[in-house]
ChimeraX commands (.cxc) that place a marker at each C-alpha (Angstrom):
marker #1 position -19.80,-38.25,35.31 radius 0.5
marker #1 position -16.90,-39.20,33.09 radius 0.5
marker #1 position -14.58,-36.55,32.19 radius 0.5
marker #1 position -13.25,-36.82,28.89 radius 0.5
marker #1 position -9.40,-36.57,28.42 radius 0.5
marker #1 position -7.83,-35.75,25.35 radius 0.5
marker #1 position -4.58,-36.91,25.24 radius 0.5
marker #1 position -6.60,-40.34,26.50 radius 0.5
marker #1 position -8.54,-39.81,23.38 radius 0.5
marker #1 position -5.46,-39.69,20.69 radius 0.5
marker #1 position -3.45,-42.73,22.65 radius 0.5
marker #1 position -6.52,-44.81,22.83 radius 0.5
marker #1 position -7.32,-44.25,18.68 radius 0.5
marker #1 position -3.39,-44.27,18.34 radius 0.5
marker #1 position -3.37,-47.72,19.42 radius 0.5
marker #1 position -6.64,-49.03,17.66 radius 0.5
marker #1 position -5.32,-47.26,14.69 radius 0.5
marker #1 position -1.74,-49.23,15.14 radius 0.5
marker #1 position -3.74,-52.40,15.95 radius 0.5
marker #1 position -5.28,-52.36,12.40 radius 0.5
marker #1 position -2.36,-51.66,10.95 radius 0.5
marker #1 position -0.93,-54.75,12.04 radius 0.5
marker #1 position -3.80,-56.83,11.08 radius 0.5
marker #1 position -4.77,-55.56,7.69 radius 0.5
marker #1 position -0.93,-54.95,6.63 radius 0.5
marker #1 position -0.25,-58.70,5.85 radius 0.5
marker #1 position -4.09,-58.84,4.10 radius 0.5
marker #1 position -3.39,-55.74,1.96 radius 0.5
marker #1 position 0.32,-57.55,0.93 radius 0.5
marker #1 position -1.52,-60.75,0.09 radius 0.5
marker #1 position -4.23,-58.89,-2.04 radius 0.5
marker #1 position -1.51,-56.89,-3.64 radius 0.5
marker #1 position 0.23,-59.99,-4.23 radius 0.5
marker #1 position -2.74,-61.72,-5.76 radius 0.5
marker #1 position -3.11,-58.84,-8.66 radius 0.5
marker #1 position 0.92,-59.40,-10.08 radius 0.5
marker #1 position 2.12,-62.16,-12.14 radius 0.5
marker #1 position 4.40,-64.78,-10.82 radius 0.5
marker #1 position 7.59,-63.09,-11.39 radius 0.5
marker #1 position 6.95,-59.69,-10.51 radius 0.5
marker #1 position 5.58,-61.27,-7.14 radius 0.5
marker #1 position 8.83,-63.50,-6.44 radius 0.5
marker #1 position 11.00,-60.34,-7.47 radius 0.5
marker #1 position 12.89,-58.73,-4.28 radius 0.5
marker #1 position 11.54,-56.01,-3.66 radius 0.5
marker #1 position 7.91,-57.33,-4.75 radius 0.5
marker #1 position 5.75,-54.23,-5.77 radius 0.5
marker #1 position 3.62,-52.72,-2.88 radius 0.5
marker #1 position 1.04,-51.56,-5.59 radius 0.5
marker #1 position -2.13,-52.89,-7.19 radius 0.5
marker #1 position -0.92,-55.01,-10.36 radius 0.5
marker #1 position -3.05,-55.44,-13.57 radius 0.5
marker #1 position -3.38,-59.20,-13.75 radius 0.5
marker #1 position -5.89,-59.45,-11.13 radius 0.5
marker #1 position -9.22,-60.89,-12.93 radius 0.5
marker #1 position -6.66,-62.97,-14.59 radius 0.5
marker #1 position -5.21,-64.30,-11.42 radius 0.5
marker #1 position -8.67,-64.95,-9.94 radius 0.5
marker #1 position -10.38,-66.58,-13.00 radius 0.5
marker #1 position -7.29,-69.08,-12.94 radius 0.5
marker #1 position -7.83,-70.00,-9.38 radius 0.5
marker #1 position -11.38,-69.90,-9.59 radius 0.5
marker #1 position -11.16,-72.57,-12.45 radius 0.5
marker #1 position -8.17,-74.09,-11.71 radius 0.5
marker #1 position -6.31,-72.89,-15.17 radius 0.5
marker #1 position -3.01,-73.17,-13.53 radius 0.5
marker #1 position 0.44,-74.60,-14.96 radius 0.5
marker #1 position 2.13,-75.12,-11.62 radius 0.5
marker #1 position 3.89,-78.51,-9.92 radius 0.5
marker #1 position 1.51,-78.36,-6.67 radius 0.5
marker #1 position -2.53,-79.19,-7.04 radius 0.5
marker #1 position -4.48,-77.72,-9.90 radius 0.5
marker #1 position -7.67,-78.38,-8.43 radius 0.5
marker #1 position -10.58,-75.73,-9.63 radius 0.5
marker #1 position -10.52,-73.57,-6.25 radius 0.5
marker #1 position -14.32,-72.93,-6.60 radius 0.5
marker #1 position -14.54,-76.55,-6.19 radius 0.5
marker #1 position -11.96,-76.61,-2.86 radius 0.5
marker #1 position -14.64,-73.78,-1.59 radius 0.5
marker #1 position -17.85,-75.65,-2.05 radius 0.5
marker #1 position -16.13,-78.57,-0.07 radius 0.5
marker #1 position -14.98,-76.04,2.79 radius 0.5
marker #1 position -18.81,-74.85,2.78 radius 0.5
marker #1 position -20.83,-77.78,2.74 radius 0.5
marker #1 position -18.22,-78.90,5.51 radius 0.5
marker #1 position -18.54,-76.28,7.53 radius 0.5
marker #1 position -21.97,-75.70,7.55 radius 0.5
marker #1 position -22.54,-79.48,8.64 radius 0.5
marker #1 position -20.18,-79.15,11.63 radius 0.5
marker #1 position -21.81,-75.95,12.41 radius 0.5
marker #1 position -25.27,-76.87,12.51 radius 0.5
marker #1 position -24.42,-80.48,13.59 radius 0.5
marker #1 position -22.76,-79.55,16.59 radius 0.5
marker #1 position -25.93,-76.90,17.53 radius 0.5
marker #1 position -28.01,-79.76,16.92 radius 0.5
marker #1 position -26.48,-82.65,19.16 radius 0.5
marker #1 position -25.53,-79.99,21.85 radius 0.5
marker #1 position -29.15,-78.25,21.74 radius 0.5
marker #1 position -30.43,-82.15,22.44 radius 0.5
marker #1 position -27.57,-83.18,24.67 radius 0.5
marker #1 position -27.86,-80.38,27.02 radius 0.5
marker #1 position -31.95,-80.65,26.95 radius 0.5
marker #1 position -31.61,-84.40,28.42 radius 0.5
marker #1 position -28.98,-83.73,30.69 radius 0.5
marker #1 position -30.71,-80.65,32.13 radius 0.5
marker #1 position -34.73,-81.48,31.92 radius 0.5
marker #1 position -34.66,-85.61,32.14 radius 0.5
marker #1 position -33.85,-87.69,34.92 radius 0.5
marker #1 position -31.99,-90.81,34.56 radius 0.5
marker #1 position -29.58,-92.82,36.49 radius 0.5
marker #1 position -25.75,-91.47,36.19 radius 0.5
marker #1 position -26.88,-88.82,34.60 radius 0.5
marker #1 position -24.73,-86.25,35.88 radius 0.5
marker #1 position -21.55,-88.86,35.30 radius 0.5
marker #1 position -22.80,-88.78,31.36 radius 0.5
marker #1 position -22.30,-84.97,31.47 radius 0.5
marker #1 position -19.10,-85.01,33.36 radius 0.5
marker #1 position -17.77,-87.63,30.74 radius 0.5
marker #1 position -18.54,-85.18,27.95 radius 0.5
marker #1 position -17.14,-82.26,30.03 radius 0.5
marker #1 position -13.74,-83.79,30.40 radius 0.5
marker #1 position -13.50,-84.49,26.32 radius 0.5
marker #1 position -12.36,-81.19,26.63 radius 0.5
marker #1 position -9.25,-81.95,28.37 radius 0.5
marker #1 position -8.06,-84.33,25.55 radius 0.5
marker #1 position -6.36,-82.58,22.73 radius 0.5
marker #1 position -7.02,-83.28,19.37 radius 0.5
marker #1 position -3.48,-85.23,18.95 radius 0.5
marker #1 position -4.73,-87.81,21.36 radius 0.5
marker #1 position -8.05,-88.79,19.40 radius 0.5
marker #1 position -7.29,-88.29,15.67 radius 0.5
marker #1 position -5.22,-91.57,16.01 radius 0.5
marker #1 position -7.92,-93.64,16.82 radius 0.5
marker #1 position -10.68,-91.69,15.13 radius 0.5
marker #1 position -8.87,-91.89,11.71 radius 0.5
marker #1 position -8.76,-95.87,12.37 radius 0.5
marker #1 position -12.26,-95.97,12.79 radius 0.5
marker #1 position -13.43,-93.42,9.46 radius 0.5
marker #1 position -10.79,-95.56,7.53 radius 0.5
marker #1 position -12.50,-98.71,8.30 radius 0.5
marker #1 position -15.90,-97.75,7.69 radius 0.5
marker #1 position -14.36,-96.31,3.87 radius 0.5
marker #1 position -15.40,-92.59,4.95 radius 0.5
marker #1 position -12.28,-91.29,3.73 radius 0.5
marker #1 position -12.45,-88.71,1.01 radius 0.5
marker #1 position -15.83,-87.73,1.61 radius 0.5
marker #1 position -17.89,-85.71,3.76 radius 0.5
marker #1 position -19.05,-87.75,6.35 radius 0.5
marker #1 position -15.55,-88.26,6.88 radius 0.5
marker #1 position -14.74,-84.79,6.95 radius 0.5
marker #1 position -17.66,-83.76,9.10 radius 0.5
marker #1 position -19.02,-86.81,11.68 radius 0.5
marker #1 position -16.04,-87.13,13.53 radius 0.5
marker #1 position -16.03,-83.52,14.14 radius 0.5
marker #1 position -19.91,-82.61,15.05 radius 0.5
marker #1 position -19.86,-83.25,18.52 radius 0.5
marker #1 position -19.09,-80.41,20.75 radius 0.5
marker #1 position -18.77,-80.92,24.58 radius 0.5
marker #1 position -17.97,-76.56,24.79 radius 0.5
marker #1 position -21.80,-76.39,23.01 radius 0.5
marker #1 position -22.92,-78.80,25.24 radius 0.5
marker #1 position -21.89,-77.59,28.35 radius 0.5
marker #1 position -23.12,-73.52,27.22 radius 0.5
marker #1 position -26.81,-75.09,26.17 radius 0.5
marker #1 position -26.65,-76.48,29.60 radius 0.5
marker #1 position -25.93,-73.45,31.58 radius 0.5
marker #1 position -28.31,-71.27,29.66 radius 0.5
marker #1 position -30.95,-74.24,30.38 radius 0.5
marker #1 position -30.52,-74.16,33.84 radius 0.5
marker #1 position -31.05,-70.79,34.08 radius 0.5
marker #1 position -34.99,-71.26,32.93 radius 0.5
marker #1 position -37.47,-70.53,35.26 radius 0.5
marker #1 position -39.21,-73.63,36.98 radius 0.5
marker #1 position -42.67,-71.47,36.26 radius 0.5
marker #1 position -42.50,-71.75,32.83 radius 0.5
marker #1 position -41.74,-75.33,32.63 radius 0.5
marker #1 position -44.73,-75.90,35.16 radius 0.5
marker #1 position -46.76,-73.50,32.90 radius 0.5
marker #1 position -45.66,-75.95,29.52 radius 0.5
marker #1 position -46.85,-79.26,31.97 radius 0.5
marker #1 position -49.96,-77.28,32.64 radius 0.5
marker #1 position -50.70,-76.65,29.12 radius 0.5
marker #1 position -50.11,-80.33,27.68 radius 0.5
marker #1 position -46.97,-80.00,25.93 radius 0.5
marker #1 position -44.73,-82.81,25.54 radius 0.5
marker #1 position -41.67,-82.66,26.35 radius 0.5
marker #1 position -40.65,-82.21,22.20 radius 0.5
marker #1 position -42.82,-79.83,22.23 radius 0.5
marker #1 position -41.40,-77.46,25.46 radius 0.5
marker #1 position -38.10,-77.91,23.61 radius 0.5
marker #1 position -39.10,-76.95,19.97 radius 0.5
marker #1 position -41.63,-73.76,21.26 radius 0.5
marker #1 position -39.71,-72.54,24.47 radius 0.5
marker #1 position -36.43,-73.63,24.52 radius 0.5
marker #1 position -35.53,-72.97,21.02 radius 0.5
marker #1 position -36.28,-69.73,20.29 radius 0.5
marker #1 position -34.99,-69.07,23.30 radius 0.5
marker #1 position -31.92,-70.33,22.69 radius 0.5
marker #1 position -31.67,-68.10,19.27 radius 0.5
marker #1 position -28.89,-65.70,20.39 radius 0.5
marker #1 position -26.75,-68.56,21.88 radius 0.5
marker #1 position -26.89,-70.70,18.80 radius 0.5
marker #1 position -26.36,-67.24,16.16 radius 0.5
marker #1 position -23.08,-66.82,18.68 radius 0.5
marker #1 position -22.30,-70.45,18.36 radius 0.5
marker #1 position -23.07,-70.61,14.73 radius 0.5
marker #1 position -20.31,-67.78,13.74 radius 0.5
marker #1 position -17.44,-69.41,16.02 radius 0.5
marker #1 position -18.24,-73.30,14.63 radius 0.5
marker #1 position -18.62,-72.21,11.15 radius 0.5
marker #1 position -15.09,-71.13,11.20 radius 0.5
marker #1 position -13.67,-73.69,13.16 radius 0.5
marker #1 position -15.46,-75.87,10.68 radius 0.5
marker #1 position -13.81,-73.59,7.48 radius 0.5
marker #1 position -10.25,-73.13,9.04 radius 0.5
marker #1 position -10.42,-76.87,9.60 radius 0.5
marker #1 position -6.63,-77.89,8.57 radius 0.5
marker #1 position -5.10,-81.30,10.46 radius 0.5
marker #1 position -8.25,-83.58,9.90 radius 0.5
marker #1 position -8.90,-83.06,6.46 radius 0.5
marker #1 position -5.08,-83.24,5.77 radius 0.5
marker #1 position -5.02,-87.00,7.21 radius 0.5
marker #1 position -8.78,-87.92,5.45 radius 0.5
marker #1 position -8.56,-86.32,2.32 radius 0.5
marker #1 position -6.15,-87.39,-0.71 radius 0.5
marker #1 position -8.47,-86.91,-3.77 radius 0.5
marker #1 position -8.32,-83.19,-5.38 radius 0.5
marker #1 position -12.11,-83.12,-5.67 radius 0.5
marker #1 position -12.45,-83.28,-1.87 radius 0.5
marker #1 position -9.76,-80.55,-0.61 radius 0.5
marker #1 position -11.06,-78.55,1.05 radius 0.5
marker #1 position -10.21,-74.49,0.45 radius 0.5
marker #1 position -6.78,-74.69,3.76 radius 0.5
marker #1 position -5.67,-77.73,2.43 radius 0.5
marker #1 position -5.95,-76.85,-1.07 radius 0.5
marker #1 position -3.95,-74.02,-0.39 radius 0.5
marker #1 position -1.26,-76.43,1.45 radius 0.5
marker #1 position -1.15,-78.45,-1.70 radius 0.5
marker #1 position -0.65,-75.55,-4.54 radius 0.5
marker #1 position 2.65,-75.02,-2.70 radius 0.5
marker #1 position 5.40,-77.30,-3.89 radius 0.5
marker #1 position 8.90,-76.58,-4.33 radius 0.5
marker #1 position 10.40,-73.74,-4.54 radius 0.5
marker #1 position 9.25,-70.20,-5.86 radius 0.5
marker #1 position 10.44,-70.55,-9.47 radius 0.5
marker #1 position 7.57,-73.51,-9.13 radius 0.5
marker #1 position 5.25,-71.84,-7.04 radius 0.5
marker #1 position 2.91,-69.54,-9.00 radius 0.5
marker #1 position 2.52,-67.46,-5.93 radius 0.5
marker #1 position 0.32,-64.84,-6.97 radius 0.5
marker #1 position -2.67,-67.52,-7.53 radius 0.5
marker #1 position -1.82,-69.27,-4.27 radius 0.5
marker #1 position -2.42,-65.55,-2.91 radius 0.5
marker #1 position -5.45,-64.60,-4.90 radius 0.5
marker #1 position -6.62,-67.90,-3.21 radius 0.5
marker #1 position -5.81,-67.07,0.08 radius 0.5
marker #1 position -8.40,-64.14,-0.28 radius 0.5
marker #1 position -11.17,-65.79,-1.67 radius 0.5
marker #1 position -10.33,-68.06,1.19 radius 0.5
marker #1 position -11.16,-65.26,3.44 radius 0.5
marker #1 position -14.37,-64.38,2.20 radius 0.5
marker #1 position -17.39,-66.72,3.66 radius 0.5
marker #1 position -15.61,-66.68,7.16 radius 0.5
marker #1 position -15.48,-62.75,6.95 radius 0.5
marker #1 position -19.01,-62.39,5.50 radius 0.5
marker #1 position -20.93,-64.74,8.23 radius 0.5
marker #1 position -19.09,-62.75,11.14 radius 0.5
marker #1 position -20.43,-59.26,8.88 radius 0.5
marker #1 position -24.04,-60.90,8.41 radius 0.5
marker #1 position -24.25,-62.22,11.81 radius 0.5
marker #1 position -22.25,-59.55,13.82 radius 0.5
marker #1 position -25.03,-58.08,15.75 radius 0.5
marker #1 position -26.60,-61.53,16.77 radius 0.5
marker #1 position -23.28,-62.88,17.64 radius 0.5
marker #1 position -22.21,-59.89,19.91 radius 0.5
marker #1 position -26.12,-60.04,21.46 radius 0.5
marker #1 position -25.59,-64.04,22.31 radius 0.5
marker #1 position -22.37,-63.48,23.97 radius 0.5
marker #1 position -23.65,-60.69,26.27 radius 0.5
marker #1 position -27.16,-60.90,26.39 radius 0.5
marker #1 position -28.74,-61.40,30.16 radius 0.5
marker #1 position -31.89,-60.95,29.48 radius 0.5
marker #1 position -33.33,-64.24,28.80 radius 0.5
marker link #1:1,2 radius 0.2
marker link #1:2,3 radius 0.2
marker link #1:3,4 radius 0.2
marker link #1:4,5 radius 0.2
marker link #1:5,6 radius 0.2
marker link #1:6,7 radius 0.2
marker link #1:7,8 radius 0.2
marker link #1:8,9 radius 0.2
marker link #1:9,10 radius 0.2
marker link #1:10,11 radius 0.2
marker link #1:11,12 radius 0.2
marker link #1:12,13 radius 0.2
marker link #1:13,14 radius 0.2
marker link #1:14,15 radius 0.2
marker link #1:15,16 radius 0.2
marker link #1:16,17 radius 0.2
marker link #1:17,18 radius 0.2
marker link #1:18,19 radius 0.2
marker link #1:19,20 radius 0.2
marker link #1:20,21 radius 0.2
marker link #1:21,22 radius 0.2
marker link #1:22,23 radius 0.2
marker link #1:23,24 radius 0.2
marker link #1:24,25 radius 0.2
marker link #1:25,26 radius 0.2
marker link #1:26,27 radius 0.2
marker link #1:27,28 radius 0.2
marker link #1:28,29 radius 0.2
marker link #1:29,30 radius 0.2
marker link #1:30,31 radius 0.2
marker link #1:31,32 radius 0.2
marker link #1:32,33 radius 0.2
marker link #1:33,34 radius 0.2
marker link #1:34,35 radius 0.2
marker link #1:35,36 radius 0.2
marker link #1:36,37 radius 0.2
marker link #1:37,38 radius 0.2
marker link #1:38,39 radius 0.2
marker link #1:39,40 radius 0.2
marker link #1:40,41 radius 0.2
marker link #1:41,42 radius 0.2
marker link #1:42,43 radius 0.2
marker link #1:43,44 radius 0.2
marker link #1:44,45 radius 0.2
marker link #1:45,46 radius 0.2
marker link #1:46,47 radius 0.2
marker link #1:47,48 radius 0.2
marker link #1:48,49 radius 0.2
marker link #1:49,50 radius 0.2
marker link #1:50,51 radius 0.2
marker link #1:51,52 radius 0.2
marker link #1:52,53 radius 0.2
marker link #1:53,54 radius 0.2
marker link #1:54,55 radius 0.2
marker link #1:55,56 radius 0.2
marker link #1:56,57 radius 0.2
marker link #1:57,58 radius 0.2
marker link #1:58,59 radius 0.2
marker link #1:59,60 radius 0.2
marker link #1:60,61 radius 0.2
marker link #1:61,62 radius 0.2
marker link #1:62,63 radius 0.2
marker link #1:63,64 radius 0.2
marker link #1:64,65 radius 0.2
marker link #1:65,66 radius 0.2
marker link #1:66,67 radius 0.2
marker link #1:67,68 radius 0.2
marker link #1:68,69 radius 0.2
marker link #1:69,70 radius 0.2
marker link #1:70,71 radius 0.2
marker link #1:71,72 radius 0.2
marker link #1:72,73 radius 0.2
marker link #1:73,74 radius 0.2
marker link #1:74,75 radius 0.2
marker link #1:75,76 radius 0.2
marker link #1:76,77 radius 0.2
marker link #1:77,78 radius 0.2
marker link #1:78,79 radius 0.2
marker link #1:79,80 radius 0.2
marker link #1:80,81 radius 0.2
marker link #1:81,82 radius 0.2
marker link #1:82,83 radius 0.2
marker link #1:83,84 radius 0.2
marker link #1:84,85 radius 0.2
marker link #1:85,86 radius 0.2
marker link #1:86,87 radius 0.2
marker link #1:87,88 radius 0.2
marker link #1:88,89 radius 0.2
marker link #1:89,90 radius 0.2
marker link #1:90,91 radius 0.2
marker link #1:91,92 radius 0.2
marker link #1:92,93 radius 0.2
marker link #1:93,94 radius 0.2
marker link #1:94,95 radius 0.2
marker link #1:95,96 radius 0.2
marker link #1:96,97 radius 0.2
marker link #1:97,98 radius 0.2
marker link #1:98,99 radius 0.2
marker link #1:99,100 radius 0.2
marker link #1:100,101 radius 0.2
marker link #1:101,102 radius 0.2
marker link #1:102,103 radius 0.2
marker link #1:103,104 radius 0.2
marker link #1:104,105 radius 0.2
marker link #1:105,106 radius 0.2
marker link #1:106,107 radius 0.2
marker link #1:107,108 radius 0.2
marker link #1:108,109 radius 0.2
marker link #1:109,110 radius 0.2
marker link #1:110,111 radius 0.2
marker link #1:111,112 radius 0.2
marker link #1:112,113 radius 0.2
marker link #1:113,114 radius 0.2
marker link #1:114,115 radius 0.2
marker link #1:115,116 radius 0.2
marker link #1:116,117 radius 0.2
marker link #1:117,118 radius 0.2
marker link #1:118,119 radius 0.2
marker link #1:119,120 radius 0.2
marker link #1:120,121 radius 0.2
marker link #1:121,122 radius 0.2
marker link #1:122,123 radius 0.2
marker link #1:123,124 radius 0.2
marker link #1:124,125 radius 0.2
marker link #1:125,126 radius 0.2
marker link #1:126,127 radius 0.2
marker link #1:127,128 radius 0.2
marker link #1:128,129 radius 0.2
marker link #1:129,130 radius 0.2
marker link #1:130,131 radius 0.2
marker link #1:131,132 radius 0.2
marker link #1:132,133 radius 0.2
marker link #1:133,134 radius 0.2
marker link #1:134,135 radius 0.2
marker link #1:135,136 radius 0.2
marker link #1:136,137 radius 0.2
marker link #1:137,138 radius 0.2
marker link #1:138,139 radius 0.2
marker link #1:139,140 radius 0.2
marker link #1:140,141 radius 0.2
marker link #1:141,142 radius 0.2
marker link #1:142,143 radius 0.2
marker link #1:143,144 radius 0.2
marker link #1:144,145 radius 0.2
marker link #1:145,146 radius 0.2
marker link #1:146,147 radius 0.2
marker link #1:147,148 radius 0.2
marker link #1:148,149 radius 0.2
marker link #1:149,150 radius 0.2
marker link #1:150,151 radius 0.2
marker link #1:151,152 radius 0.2
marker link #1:152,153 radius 0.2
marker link #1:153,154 radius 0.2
marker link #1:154,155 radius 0.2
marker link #1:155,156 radius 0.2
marker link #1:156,157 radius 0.2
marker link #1:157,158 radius 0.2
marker link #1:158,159 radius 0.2
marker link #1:159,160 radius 0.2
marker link #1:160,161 radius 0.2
marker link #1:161,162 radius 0.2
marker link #1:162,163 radius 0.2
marker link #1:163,164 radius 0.2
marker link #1:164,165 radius 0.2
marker link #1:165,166 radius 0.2
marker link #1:166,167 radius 0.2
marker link #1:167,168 radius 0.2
marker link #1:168,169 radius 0.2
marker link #1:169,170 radius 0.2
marker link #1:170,171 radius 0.2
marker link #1:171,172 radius 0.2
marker link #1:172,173 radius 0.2
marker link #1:173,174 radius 0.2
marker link #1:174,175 radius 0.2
marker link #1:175,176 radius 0.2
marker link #1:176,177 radius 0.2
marker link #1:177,178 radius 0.2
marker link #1:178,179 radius 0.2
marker link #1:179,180 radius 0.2
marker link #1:180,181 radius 0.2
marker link #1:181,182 radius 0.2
marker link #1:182,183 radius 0.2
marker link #1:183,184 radius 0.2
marker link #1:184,185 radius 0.2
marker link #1:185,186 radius 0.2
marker link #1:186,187 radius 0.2
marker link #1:187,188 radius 0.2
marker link #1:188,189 radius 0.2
marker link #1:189,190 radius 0.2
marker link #1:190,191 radius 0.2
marker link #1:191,192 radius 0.2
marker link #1:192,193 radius 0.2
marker link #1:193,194 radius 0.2
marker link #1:194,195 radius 0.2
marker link #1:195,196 radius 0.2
marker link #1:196,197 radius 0.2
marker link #1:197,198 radius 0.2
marker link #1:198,199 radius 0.2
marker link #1:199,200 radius 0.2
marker link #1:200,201 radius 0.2
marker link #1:201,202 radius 0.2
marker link #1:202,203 radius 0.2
marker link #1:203,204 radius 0.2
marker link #1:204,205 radius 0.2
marker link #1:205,206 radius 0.2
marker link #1:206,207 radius 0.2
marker link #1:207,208 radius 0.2
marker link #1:208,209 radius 0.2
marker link #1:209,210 radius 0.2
marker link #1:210,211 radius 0.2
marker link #1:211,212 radius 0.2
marker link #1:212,213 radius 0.2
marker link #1:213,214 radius 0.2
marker link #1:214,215 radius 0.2
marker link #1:215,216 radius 0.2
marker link #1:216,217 radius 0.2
marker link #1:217,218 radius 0.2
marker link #1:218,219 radius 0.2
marker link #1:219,220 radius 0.2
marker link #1:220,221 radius 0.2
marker link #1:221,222 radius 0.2
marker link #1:222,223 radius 0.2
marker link #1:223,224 radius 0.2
marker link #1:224,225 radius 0.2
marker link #1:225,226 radius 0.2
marker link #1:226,227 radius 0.2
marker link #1:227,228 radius 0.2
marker link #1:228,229 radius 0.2
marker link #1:229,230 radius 0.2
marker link #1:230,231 radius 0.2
marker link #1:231,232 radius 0.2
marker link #1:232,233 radius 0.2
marker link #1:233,234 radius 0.2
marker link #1:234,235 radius 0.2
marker link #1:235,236 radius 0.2
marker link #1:236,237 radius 0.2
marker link #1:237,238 radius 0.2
marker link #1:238,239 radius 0.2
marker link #1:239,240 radius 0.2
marker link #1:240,241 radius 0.2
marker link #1:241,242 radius 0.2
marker link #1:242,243 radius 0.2
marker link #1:243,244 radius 0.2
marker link #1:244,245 radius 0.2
marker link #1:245,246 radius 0.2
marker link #1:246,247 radius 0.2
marker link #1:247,248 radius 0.2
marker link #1:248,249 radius 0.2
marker link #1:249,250 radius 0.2
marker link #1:250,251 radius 0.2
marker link #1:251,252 radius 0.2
marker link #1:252,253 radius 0.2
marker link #1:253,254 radius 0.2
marker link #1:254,255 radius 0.2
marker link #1:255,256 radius 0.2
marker link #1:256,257 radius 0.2
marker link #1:257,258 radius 0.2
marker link #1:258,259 radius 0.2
marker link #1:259,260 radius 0.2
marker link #1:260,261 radius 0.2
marker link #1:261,262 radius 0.2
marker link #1:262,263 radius 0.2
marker link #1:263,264 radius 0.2
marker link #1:264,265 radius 0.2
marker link #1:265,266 radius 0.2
marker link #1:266,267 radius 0.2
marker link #1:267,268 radius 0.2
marker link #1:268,269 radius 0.2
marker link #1:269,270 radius 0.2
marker link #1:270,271 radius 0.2
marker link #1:271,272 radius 0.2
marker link #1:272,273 radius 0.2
marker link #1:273,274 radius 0.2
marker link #1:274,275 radius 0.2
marker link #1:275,276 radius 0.2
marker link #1:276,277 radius 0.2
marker link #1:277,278 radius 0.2
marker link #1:278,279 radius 0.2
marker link #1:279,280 radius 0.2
marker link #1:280,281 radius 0.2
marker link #1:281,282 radius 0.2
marker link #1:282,283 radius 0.2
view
């Protein structure tokens, strides 16, 4: 039996409490920031209270009514880029690793395991070392500004790969005997076993590639020069230019925190499938 201590009890909520603090503190100065009006944000000290300007502030971001030097692109627009972008990484990468990890694990072929140790080791080159070459390659093929150059290059995932692997192997040789026994090809094993199976691993895989795919930054910066295909990060990169006195700062923050918003509502949606396919055993 655990005895509970409470002097434990206040450190431990002393330091979660501290811990929030320090992570909602820079959120609650950009949100406050987002509801003032350019000068009253740029103005030392800036006010630590909720302005009056804030539907204005958000309707000129949303729609890109904005007199500034840096990009005046409609952020609803930057958003629906980000979205469409992410969601094809996400589900791209789930889809190729899902497949990738089914060969590997339930075909046999020659050099089969040297084909998964090649992708394995991917993961040893940083993304410096590839984007060189990749970029060379979209550019040629005229991908650029659009959003199979924003996405392709980025949909393979040798992490997914190698996870889908490890949770294959871990299937019981009965049940694939049982599948043989019953006539189902192997399409079939994959789509009505191993998929819905695999449900908690790809919810937990979903969450984390959705906002790699969102918080995307150094790609789309190299592949993207046309305002209609910024995506949210960069946009927000590209409405800063010059100094203050030309940065309307309180729409570059009332940006920032619609930027926040799908990444923040797919972890909330998907919380309790994400935290299952992280720690579930029970396969």
């Amino acid at each position: 039996m655990i005895e509970r201590n409470r002097f434990l009890d206040i450190v431990s909520h002393a330091v979660l409490i501290l811990g929030v603090a320090v992570v909602a503190f820079p959120i609650y100065v950009t949100f406050v920031a987002s509801t003032h009006t350019m000068e009253e944000v740029v103005k030392t000290p800036m006010p630590m209270w909720l302005g009056s300007h804030l539907w204005e502030n958000y309707s000129a971001a949303l729609w890109g009514n904005r007199v500034g030097t840096g990009s005046t692109a409609p952020v609803g627009q930057m958003m629906a880029v980000s979205l469409v972008s992410a969601l094809i990484i996400a589900l791209g990468k789930i889809a190729i690793s899902l497949l990738s990890a089914f060969a590997i694990v339930f075909f046999r072929f020659p050099f089969r395991m040297a084909i998964f140790w090649a992708i394995f080791i991917t993961l040893m080159l940083p993304v410096e070392v590839r984007i060189g070459p990749t970029y060379q390659v979209v550019s040629d093929l005229g991908l650029l500004n659009s959003y199979a150059g924003l996405t392709v290059p980025l949909i393979a995932s040798a992490t997914a790969t190698f996870l889908f692997r490890q949770f294959f192997l871990t299937i019981p040789d009965e049940l694939i005997e049982a599948a043989r026994m019953d006539g189902a090809s192997p399409m079939q094993f994959f789509r009505d076993v191993l998929l819905p199976l695999s449900v908690t691993s790809m919810s937990a895989l979903f969450v984390i590639q959705f906002i790699y795919g969102w918080n995307q930054y150094l790609w789309p910066l190299l592949v993207t020069t046309e305002e209609n295909m910024y995506p949210v990060v960069i946009g927000i990169k590209r409405m800063i230019s010059g100094g203050d006195a030309q940065t309307e700062w309180n729409i570059v923050m009332a940006t920032a925190m619609l930027a926040m918003i799908p990444p923040a509502l797919v972890v909330m949606l998907m919380q309790k499938w994400f935290v299952k396919g992280l720690v579930d055993t029970e396969k």
